[in-house]
N, CA, C and O atoms as a CHARMM CRD file, in Angstrom:
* protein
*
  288
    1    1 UNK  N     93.59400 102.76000 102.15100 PROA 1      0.00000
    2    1 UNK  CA    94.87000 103.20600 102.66300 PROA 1      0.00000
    3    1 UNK  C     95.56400 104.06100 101.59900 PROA 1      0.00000
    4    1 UNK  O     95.49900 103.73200 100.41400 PROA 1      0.00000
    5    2 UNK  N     96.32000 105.30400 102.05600 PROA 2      0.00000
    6    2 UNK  CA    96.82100 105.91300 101.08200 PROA 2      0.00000
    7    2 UNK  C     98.61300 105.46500 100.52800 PROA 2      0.00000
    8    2 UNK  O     99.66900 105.32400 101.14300 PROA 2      0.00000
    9    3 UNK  N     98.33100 105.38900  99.50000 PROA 3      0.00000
   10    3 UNK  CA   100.19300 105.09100  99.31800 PROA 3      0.00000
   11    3 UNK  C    100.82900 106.38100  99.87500 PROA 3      0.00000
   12    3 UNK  O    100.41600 107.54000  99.91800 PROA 3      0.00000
   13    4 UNK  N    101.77200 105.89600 100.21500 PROA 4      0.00000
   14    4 UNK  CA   103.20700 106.92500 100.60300 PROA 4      0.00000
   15    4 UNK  C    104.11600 107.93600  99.62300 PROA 4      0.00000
   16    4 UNK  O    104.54000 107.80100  98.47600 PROA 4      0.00000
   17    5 UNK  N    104.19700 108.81500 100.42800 PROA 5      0.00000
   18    5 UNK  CA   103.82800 110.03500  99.31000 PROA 5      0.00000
   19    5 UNK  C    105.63700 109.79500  98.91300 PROA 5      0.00000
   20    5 UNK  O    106.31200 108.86100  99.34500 PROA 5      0.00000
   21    6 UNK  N    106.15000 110.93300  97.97200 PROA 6      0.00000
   22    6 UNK  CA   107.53200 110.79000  97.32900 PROA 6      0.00000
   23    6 UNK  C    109.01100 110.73800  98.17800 PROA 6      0.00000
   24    6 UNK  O    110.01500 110.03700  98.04500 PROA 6      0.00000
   25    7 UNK  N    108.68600 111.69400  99.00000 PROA 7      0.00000
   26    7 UNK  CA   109.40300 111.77000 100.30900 PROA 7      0.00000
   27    7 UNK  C    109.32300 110.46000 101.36400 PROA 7      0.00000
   28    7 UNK  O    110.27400 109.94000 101.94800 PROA 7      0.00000
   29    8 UNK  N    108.19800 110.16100 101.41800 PROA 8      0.00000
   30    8 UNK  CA   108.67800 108.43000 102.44300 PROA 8      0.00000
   31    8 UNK  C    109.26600 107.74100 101.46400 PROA 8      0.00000
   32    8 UNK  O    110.00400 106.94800 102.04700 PROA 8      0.00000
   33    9 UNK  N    109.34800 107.61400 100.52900 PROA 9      0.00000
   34    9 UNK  CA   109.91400 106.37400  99.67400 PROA 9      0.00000
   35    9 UNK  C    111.09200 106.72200  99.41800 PROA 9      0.00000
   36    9 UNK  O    111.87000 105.83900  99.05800 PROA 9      0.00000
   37   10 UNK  N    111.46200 107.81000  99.50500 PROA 10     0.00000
   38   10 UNK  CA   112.76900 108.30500  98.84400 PROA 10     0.00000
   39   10 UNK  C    113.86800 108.14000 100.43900 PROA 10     0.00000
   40   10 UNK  O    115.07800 107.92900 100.51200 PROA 10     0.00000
   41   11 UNK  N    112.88300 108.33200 101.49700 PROA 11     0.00000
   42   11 UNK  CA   113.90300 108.17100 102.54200 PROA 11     0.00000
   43   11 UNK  C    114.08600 106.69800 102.94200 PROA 11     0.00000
   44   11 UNK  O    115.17600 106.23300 103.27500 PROA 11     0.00000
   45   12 UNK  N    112.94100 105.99900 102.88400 PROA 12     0.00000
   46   12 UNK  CA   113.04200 104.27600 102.83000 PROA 12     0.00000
   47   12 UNK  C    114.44100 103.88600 101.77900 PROA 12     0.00000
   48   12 UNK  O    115.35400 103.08000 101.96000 PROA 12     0.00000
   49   13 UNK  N    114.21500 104.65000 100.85000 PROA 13     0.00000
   50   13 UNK  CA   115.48500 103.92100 100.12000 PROA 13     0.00000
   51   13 UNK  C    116.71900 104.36600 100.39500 PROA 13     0.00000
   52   13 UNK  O    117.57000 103.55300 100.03300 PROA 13     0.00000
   53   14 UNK  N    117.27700 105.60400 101.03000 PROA 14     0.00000
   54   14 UNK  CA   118.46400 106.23200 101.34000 PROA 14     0.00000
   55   14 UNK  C    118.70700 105.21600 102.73900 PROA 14     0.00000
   56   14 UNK  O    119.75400 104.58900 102.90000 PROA 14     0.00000
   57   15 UNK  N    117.68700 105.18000 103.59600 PROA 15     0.00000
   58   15 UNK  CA   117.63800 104.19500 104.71200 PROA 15     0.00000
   59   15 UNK  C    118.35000 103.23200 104.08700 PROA 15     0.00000
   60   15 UNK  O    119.56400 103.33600 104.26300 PROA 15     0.00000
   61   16 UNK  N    117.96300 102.24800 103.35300 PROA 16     0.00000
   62   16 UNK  CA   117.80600 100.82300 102.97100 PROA 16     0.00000
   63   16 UNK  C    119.76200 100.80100 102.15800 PROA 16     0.00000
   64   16 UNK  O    120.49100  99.82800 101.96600 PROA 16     0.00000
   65   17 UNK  N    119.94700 101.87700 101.95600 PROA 17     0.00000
   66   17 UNK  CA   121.22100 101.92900 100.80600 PROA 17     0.00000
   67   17 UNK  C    122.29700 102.01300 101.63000 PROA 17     0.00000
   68   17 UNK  O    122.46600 102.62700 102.68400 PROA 17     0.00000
   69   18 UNK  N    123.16900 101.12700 100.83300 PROA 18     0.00000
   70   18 UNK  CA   124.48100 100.88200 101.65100 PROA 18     0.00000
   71   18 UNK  C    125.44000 101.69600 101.05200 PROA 18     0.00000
   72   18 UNK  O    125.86400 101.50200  99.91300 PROA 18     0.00000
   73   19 UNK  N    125.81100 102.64400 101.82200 PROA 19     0.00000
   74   19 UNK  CA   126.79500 104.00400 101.85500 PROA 19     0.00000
   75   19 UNK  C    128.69200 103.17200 100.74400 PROA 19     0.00000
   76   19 UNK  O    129.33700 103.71100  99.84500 PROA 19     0.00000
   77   20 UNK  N    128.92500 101.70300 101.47700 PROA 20     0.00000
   78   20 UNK  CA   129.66700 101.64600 100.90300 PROA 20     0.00000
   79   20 UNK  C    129.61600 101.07100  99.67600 PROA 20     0.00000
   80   20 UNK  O    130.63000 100.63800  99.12900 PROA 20     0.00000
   81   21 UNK  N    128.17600 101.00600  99.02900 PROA 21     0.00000
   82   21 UNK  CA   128.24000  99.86400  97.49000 PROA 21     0.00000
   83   21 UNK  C    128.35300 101.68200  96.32400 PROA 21     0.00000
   84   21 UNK  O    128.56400 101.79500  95.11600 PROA 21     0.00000
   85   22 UNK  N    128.14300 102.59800  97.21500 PROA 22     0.00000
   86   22 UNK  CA   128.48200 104.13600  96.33400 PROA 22     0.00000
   87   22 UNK  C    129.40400 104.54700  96.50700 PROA 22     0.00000
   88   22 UNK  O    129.77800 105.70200  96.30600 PROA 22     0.00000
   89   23 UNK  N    129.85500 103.83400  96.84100 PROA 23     0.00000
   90   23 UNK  CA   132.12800 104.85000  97.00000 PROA 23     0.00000
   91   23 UNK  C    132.04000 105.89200  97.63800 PROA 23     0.00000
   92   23 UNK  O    132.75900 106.85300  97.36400 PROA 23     0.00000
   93   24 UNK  N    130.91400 105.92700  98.86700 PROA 24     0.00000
   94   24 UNK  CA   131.19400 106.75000  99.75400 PROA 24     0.00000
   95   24 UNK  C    132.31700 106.34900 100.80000 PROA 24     0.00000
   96   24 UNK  O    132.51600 105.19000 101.16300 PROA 24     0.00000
   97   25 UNK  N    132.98000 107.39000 101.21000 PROA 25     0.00000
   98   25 UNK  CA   134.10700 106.49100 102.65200 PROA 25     0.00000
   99   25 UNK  C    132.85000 106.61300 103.77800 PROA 25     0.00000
  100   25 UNK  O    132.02000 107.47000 104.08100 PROA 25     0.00000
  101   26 UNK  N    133.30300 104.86500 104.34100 PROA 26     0.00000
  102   26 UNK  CA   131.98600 104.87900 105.03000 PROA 26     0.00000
  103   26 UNK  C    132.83800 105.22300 106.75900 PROA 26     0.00000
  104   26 UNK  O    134.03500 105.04300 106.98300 PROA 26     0.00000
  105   27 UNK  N    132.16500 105.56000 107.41400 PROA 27     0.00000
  106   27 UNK  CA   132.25800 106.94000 108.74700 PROA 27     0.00000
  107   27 UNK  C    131.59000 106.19200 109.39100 PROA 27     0.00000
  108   27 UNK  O    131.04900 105.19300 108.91600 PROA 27     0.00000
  109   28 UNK  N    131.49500 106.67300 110.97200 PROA 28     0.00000
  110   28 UNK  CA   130.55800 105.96600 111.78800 PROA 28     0.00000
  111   28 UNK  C    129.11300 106.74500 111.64000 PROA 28     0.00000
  112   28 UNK  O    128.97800 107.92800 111.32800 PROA 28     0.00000
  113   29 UNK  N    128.37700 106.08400 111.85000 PROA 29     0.00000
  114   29 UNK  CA   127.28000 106.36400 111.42700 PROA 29     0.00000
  115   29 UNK  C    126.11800 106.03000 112.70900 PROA 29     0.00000
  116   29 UNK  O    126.05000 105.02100 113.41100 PROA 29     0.00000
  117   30 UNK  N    125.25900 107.25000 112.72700 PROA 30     0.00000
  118   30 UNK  CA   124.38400 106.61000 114.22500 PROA 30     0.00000
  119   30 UNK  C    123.08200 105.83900 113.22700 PROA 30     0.00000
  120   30 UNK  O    122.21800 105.27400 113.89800 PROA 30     0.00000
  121   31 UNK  N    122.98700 105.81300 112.38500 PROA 31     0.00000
  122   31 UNK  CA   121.82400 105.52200 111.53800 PROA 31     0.00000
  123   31 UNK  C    122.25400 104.46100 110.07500 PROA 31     0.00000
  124   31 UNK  O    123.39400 104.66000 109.65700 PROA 31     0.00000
  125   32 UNK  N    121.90800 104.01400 109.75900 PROA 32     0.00000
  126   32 UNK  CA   122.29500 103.16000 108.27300 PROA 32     0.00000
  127   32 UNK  C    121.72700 104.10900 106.92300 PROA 32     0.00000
  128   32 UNK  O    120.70100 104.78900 106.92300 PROA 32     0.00000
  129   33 UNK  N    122.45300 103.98800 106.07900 PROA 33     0.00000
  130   33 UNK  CA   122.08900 104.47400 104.60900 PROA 33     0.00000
  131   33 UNK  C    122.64800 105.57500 104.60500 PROA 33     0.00000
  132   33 UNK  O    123.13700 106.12700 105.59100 PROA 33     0.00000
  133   34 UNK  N    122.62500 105.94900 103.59600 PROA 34     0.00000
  134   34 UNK  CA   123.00500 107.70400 102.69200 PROA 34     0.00000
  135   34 UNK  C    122.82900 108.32900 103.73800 PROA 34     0.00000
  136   34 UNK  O    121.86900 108.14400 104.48700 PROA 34     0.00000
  137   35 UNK  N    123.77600 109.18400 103.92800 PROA 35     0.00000
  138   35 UNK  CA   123.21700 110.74200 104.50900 PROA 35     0.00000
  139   35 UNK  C    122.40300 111.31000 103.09000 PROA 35     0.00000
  140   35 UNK  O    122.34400 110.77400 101.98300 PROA 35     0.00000
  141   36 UNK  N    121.71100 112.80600 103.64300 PROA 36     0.00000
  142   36 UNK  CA   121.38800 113.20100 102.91000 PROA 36     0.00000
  143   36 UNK  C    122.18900 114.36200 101.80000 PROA 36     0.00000
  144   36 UNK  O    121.86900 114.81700 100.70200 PROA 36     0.00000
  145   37 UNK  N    123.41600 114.56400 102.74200 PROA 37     0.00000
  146   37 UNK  CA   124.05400 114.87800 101.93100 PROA 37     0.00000
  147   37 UNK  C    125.18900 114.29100 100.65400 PROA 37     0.00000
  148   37 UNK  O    126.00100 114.80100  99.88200 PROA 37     0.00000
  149   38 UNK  N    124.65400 112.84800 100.99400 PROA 38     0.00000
  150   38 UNK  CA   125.60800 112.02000 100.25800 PROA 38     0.00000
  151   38 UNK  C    124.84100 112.07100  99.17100 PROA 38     0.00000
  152   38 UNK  O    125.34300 112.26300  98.06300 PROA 38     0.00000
  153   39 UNK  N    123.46300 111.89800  99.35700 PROA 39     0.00000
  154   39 UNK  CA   122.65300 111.48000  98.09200 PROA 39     0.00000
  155   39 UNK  C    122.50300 112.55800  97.09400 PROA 39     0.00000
  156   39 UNK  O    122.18300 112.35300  95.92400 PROA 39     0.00000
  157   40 UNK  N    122.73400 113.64100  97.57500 PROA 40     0.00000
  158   40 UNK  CA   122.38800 114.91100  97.12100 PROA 40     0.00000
  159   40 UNK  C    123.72200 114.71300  96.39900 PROA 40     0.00000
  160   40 UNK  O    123.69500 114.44700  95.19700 PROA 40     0.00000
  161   41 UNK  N    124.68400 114.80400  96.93200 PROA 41     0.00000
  162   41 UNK  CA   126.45000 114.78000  95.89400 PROA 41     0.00000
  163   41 UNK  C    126.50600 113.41900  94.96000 PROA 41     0.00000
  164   41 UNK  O    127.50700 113.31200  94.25100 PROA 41     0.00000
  165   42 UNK  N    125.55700 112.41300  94.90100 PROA 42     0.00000
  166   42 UNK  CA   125.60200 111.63400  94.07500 PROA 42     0.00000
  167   42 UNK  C    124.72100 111.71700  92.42300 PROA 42     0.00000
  168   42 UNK  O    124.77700 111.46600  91.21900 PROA 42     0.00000
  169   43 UNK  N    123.66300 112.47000  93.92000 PROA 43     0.00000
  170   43 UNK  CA   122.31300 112.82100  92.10700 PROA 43     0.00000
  171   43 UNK  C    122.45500 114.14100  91.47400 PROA 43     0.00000
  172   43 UNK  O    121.65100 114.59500  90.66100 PROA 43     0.00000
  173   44 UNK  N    123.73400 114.85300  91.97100 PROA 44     0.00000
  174   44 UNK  CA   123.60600 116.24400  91.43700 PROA 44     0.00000
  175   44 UNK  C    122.84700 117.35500  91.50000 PROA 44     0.00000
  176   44 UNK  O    122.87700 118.26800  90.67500 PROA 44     0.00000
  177   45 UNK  N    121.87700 117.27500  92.87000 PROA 45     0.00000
  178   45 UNK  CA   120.87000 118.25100  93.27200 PROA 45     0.00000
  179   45 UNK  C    121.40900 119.02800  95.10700 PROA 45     0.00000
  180   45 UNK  O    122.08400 118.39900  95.92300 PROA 45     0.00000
  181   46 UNK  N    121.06900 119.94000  95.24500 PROA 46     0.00000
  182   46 UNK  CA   121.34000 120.45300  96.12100 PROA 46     0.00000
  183   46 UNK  C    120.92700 119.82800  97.29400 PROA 46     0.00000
  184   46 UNK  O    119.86500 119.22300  97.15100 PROA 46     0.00000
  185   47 UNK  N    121.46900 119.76900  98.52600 PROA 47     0.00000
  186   47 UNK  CA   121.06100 119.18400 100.10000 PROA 47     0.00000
  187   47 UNK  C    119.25700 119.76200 100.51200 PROA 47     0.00000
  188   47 UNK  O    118.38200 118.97600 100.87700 PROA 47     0.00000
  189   48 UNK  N    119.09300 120.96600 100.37100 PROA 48     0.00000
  190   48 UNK  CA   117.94200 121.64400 100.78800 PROA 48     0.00000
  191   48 UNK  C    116.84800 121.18600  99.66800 PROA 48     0.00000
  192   48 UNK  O    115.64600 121.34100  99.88500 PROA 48     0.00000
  193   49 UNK  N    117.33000 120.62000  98.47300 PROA 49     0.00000
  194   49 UNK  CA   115.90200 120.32100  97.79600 PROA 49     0.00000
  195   49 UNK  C    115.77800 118.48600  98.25100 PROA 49     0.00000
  196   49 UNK  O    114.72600 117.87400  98.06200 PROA 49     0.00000
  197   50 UNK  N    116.70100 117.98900  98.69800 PROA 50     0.00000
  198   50 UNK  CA   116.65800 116.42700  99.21700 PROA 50     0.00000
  199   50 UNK  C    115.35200 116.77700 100.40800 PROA 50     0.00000
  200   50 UNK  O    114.24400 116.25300 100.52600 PROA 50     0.00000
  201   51 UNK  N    115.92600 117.73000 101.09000 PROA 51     0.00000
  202   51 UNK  CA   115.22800 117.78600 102.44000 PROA 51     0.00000
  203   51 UNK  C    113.82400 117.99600 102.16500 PROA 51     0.00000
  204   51 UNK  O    112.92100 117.36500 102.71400 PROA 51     0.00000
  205   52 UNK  N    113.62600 119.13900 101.06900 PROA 52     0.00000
  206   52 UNK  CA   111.79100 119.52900 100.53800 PROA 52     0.00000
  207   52 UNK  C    111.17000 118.04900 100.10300 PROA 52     0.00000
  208   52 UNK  O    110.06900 117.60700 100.43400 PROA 52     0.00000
  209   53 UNK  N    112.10600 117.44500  99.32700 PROA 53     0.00000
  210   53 UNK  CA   111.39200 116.30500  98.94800 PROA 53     0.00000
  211   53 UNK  C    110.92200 115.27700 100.36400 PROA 53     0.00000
  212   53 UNK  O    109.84900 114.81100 100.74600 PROA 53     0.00000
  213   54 UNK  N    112.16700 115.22900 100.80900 PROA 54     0.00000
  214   54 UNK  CA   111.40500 114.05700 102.08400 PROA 54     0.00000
  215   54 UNK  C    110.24700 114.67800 102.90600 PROA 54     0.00000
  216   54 UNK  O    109.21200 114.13500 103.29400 PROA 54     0.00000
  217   55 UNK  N    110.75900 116.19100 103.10400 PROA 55     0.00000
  218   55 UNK  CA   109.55900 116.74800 104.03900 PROA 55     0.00000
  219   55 UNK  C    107.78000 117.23200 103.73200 PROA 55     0.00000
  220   55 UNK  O    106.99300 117.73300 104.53500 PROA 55     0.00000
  221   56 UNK  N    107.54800 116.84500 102.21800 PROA 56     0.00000
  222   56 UNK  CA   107.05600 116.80500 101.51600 PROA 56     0.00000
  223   56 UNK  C    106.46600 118.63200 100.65100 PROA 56     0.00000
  224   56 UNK  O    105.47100 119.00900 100.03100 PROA 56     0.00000
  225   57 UNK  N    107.65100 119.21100 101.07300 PROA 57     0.00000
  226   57 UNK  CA   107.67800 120.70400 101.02200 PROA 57     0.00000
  227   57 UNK  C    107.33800 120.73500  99.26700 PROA 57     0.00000
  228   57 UNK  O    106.73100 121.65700  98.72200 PROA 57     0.00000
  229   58 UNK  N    107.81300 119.65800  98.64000 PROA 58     0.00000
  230   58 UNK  CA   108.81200 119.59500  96.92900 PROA 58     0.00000
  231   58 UNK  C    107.69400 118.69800  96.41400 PROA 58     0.00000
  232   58 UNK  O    108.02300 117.54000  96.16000 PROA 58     0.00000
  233   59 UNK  N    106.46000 119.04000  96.22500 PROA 59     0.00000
  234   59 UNK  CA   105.93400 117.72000  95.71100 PROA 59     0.00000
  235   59 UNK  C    105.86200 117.22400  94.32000 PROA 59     0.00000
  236   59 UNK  O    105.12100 116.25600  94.15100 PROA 59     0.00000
  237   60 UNK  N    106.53500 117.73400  93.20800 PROA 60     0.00000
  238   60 UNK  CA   106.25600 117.42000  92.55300 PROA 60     0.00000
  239   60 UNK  C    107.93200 117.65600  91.30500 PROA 60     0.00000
  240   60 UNK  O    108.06400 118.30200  90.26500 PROA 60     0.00000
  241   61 UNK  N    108.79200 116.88700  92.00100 PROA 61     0.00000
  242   61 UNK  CA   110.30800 116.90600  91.29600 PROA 61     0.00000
  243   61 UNK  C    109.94700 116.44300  89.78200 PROA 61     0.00000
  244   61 UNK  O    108.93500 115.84600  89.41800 PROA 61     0.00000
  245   62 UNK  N    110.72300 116.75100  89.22800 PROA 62     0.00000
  246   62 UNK  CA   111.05400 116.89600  87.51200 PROA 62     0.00000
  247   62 UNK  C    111.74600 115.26800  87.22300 PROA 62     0.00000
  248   62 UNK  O    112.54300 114.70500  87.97300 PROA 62     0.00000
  249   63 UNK  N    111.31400 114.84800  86.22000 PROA 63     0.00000
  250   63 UNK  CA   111.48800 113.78800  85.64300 PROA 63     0.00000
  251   63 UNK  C    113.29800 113.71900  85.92100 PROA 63     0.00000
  252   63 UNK  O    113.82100 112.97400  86.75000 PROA 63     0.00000
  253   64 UNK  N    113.85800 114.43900  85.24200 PROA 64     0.00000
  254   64 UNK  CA   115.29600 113.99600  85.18000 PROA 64     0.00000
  255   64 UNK  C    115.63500 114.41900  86.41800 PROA 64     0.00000
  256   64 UNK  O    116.85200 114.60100  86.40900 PROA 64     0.00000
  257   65 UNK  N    115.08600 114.71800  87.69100 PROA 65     0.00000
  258   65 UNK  CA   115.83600 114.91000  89.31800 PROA 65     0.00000
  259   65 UNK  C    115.12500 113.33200  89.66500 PROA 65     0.00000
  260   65 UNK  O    115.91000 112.53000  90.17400 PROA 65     0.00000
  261   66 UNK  N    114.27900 113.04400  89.52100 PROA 66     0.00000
  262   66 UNK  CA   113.82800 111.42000  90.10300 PROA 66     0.00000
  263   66 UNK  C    114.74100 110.34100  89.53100 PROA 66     0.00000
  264   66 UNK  O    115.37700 109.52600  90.19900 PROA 66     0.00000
  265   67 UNK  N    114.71500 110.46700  87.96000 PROA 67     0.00000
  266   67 UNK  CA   116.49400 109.94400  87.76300 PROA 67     0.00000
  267   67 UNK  C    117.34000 109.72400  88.09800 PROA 67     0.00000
  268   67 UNK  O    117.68400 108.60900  88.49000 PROA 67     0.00000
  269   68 UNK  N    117.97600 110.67900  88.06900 PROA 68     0.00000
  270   68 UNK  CA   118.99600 111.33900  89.58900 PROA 68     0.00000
  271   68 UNK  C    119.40900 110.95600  90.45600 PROA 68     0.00000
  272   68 UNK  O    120.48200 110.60800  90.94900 PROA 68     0.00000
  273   69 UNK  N    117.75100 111.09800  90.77600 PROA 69     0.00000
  274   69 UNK  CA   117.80400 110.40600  92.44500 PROA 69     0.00000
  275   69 UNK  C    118.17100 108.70400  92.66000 PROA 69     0.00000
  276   69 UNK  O    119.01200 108.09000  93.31700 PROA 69     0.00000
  277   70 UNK  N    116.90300 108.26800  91.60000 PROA 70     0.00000
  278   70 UNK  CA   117.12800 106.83900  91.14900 PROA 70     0.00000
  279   70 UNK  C    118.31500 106.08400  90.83700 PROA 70     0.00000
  280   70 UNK  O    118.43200 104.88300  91.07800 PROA 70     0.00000
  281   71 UNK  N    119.42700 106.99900  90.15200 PROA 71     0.00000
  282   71 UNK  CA   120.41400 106.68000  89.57200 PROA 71     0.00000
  283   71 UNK  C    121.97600 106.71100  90.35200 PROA 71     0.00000
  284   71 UNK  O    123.10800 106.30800  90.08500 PROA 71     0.00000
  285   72 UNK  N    121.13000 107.62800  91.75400 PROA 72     0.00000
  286   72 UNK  CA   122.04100 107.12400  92.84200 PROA 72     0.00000
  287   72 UNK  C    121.87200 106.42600  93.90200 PROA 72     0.00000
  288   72 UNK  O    122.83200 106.16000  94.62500 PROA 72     0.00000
């Protein structure tokens, strides 16, 4: 079986993340977790490179953007 590439894991966890433990104002929401534009205004990377990464367009992000990402 192959592991799951950077983009499923990264959206499993925006899924899994609770919008209000990040001082986002939390909104109604048709879905649970981060938007993607939340995550993007938290890790300091642009909306369109969130999207390459999940869509697996971006395969291969830079140490300090996985940070980033991690760190939001």
């Amino acid at each position: 079986m192959k592991a799951p590439g950077f983009g499923t894991l990264l959206r499993g966890f925006r899924d899994r993340c609770d919008a209000d433990l990040t001082g986002m104002v939390a909104t109604a929401r048709r879905a649970p977790g981060l938007r993607r534009e939340e995550l993007a205004l938290l890790a300091g990377v642009s909306v369109d490179y969130v999207v390459q990464l999940e869509q697996g367009r971006a395969a291969r992000p830079s140490a300090p953007v996985v940070a980033a990402l991690s760190r939001a």
